[in-house]
Biopython code that builds the backbone (N, CA, C, O; Angstrom):
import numpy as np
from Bio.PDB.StructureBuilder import StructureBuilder

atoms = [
    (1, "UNK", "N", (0.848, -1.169, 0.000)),
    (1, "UNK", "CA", (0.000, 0.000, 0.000)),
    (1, "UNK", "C", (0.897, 1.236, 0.000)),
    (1, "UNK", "O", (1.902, 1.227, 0.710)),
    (2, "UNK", "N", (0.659, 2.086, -0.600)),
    (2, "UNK", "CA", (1.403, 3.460, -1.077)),
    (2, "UNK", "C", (0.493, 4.582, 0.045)),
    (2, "UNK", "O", (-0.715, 4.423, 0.221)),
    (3, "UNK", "N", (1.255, 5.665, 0.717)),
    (3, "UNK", "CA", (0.846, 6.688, 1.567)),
    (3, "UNK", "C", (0.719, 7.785, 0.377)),
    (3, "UNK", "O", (1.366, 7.865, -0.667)),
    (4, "UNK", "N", (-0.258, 8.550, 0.842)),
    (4, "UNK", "CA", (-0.348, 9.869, -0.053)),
    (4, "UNK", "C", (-0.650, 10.686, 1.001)),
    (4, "UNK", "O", (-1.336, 10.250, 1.926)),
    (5, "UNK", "N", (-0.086, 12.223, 0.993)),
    (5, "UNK", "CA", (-0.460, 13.432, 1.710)),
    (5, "UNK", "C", (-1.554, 14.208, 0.978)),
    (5, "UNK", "O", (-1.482, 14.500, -0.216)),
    (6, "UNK", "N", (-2.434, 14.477, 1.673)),
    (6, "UNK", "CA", (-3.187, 14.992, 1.024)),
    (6, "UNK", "C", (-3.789, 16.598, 1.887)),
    (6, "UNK", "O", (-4.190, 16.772, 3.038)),
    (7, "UNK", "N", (-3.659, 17.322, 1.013)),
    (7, "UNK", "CA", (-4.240, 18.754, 1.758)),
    (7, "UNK", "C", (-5.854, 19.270, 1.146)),
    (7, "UNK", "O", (-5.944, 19.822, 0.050)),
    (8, "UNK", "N", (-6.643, 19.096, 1.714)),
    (8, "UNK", "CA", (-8.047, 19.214, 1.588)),
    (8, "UNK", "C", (-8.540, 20.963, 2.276)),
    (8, "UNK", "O", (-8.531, 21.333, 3.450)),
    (9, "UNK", "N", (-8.888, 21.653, 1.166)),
    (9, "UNK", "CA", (-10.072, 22.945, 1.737)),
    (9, "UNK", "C", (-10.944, 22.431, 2.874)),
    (9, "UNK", "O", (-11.524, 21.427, 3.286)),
    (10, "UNK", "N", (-10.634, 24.022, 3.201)),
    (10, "UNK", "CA", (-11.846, 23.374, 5.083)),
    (10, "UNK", "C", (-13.164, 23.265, 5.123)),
    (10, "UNK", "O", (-13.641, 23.193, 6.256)),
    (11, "UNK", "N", (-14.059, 23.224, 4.030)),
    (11, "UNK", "CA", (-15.254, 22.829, 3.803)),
    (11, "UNK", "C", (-15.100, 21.270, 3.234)),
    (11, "UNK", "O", (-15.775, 20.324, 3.640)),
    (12, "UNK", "N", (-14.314, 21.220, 2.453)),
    (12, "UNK", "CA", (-14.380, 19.465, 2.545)),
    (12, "UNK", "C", (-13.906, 18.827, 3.782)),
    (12, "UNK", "O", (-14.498, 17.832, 4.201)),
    (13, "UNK", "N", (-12.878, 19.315, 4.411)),
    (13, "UNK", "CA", (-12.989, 18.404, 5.817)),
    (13, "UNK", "C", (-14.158, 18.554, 6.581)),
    (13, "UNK", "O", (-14.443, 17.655, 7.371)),
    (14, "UNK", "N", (-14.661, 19.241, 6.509)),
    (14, "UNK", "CA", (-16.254, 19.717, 7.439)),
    (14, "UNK", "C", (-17.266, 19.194, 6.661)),
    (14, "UNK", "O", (-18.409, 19.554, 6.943)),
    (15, "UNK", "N", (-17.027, 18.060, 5.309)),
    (15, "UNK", "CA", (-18.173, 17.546, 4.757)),
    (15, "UNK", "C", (-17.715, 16.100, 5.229)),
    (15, "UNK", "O", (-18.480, 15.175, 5.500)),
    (16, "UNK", "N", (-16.425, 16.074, 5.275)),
    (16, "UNK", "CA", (-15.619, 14.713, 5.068)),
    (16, "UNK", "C", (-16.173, 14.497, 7.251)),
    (16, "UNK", "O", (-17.046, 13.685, 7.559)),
    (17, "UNK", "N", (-15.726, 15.038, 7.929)),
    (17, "UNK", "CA", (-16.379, 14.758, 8.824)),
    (17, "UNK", "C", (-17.970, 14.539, 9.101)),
    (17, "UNK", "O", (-18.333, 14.135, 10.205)),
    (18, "UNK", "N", (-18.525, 14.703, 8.490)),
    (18, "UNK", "CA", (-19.928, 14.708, 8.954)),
    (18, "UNK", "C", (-20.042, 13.325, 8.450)),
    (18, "UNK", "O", (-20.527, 12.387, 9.083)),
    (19, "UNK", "N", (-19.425, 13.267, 6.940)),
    (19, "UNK", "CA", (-19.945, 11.774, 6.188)),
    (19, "UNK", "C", (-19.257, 10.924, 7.441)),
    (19, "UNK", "O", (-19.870, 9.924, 7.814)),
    (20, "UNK", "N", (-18.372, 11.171, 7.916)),
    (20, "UNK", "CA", (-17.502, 9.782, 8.644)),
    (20, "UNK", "C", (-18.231, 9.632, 10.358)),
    (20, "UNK", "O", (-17.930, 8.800, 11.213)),
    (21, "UNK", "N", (-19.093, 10.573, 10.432)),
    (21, "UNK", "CA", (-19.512, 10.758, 11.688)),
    (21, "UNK", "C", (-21.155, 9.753, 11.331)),
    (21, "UNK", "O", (-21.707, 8.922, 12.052)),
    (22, "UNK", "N", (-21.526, 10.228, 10.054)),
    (22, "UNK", "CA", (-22.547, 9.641, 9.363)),
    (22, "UNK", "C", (-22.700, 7.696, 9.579)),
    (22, "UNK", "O", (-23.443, 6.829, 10.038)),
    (23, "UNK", "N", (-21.419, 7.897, 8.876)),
    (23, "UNK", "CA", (-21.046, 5.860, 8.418)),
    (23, "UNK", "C", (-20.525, 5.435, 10.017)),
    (23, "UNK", "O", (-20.349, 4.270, 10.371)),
    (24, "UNK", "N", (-20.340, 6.537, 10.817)),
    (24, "UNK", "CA", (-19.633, 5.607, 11.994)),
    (24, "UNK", "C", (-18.462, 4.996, 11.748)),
    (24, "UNK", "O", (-18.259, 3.782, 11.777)),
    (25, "UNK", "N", (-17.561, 6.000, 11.464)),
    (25, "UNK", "CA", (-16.240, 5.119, 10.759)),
    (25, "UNK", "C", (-15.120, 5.918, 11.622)),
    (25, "UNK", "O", (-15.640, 6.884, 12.180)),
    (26, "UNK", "N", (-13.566, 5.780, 11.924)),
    (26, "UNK", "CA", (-13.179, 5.920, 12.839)),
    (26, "UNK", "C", (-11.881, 7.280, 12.617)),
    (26, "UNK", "O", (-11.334, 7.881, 13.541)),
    (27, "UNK", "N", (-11.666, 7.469, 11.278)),
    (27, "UNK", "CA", (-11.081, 7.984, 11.337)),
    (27, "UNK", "C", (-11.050, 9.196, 9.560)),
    (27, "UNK", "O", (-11.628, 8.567, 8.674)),
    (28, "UNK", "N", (-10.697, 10.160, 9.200)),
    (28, "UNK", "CA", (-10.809, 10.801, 8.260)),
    (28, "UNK", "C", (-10.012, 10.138, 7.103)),
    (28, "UNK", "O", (-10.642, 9.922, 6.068)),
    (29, "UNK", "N", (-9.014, 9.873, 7.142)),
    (29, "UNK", "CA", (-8.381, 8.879, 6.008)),
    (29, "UNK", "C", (-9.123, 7.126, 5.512)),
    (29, "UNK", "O", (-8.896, 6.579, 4.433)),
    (30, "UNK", "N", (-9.845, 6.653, 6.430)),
    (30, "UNK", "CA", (-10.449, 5.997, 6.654)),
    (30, "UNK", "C", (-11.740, 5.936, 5.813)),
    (30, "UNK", "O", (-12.174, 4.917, 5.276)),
    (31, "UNK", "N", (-12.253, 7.072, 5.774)),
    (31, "UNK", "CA", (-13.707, 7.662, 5.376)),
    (31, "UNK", "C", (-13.227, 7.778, 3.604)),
    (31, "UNK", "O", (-13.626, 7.087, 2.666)),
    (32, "UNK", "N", (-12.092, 9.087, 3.610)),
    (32, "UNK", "CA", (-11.858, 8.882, 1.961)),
    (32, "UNK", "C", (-11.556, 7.526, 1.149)),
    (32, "UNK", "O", (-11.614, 7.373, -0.071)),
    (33, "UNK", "N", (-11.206, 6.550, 2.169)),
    (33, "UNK", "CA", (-10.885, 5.244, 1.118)),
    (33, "UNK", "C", (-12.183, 5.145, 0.977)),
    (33, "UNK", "O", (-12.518, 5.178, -0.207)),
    (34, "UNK", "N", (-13.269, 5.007, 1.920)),
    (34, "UNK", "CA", (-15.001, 4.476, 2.137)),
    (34, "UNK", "C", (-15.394, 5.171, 0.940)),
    (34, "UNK", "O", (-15.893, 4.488, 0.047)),
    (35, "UNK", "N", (-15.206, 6.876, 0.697)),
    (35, "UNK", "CA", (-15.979, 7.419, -0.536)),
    (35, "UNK", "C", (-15.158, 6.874, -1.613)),
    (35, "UNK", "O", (-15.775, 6.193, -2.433)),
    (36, "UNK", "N", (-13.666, 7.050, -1.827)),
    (36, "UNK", "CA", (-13.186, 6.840, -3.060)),
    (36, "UNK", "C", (-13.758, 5.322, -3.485)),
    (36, "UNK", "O", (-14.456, 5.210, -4.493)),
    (37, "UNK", "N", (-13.436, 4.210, -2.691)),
    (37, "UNK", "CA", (-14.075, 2.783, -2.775)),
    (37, "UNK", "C", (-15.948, 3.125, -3.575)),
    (37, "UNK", "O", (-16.141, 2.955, -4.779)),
    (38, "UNK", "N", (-16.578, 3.388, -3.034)),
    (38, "UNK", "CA", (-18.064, 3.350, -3.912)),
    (38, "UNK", "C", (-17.798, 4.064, -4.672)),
    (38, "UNK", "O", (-18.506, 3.723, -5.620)),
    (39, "UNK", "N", (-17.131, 5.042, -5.027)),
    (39, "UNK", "CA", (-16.980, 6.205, -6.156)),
    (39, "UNK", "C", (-16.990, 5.250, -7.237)),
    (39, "UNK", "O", (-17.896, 4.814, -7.946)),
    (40, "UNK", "N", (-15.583, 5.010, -7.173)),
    (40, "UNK", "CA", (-14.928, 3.794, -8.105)),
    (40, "UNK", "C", (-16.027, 2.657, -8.147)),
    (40, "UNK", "O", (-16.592, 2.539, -9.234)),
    (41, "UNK", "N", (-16.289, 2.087, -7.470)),
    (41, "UNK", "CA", (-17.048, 0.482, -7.509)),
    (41, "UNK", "C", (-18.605, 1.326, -8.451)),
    (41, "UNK", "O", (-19.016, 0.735, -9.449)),
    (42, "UNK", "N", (-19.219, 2.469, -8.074)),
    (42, "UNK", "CA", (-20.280, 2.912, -8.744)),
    (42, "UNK", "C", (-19.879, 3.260, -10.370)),
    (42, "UNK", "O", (-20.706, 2.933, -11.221)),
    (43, "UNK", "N", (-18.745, 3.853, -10.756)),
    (43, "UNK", "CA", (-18.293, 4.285, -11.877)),
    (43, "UNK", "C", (-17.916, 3.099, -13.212)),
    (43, "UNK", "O", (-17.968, 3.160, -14.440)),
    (44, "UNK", "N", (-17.424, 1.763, -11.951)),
    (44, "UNK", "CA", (-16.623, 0.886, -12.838)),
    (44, "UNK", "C", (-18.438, -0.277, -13.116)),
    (44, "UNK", "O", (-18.630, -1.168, -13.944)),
    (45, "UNK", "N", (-19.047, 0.072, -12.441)),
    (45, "UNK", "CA", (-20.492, -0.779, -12.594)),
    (45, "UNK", "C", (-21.882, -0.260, -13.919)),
    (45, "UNK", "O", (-22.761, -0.873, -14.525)),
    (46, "UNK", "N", (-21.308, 1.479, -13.851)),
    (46, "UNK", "CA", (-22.131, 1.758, -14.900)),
    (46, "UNK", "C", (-21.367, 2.172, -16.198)),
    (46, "UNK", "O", (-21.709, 3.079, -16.957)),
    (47, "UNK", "N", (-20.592, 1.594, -16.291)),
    (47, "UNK", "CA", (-19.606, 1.365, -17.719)),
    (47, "UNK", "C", (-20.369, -0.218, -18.635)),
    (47, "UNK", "O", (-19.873, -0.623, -19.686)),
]
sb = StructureBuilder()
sb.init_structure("model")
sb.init_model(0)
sb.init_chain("A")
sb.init_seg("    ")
for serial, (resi, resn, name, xyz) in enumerate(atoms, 1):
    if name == "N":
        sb.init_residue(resn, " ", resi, " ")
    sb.init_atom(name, np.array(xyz, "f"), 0.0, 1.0, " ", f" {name:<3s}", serial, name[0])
structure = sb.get_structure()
């Protein structure tokens, strides 16, 4: 697995928290794999 830094505007961390507060998930890096994962799995399904 490869690390990436990532610097996010403070309205997406204040969306990115709510979603992760939402799913009950534990941590903010955590949450972006959760969105990027359905992003991808939704994108690669309606191809």
């Amino acid at each position: 697995m490869k690390r990436v830094m990532l610097s996010l505007p403070e309205e997406m961390v204040i969306l990115i928290e709510k979603e992760r507060k939402d799913r009950y998930l534990e941590t903010i890096p955590e949450t972006v794999r959760v969105i990027l994962s359905d992003y991808l799995r939704n994108k690669i399904n309606k191809k």
